[in-house]
C-alpha positions, 0 to 999 in steps of 0.5 A, a space after each residue: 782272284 787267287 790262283 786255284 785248280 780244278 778237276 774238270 774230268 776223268 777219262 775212262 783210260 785215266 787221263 785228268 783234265 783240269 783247269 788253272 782260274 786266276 793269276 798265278 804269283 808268289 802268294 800261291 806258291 810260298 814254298 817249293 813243296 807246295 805243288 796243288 796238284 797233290 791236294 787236287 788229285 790225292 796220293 799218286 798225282 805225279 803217276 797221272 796224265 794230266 791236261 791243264 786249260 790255262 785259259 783262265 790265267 791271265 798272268 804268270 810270274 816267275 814263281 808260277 813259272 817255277 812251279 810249273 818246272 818243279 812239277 813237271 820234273 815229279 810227273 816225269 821222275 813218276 811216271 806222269 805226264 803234265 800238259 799245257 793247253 788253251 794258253 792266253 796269249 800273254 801267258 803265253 809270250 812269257 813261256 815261250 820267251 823262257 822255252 818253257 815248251 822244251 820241259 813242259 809241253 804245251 798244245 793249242 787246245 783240249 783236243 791236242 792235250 787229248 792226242 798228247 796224252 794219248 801218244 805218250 799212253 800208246 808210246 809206253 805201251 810199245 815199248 
């Protein structure tokens, strides 16, 4: 199965909540602009907070894994924030093998993506 996104919800407080389907390769990321978070959720994604459930990835590659970077570099530079969720255990032993943790964070589940994004809401709000 190809590799799609989903918006699955939309918090009031602005936080997105999405969903990965598929295994994540080459053929679904041909070129480095071609970020799916832009057709998903429209003009100003890199702004949005958003939770992305992983469950439903069984693979990635390195150009998944490049994607993920390269997006996360966007949210940040924009304001946004992107975090990982409900992460198969195989996908998972890649991303930790590479660190991936230290530039895109991930959580065990939608209830720590749920807190994740709101600490992050309430530490800009203090500042």
């Amino acid at each position: 199965m190809a590799f799609k996104l989903a918006v699955i919800h939309r918090d009031p407080a602005g936080a997105v909540f999405a969903a990965a389907y598929g295994e994540a390769t080459a053929r679904d990321f041909p070129a480095q602009n071609h970020i799916l978070f832009d057709t998903l959720l429209g003009d100003g994604w890199s702004s949005l907070r958003v939770a992305l459930d992983l469950d439903a990835v069984p693979y990635v590659d390195s150009s998944a894994i490049g994607w993920l970077i390269h997006a996360q570099k966007m949210f940040r530079d924009n304001g946004g924030r992107l975090v990982l969720h409900s992460v198969q255990p195989h996908v998972k032993n890649i991303l930790n093998l590479l660190k991936i943790e230290k530039v895109v964070p991930i959580v065990s589940d939608l209830e720590e993506a749920q807190k994740s994004l709101q600490d992050k809401t309430r530490r800009k709000q203090t500042v």
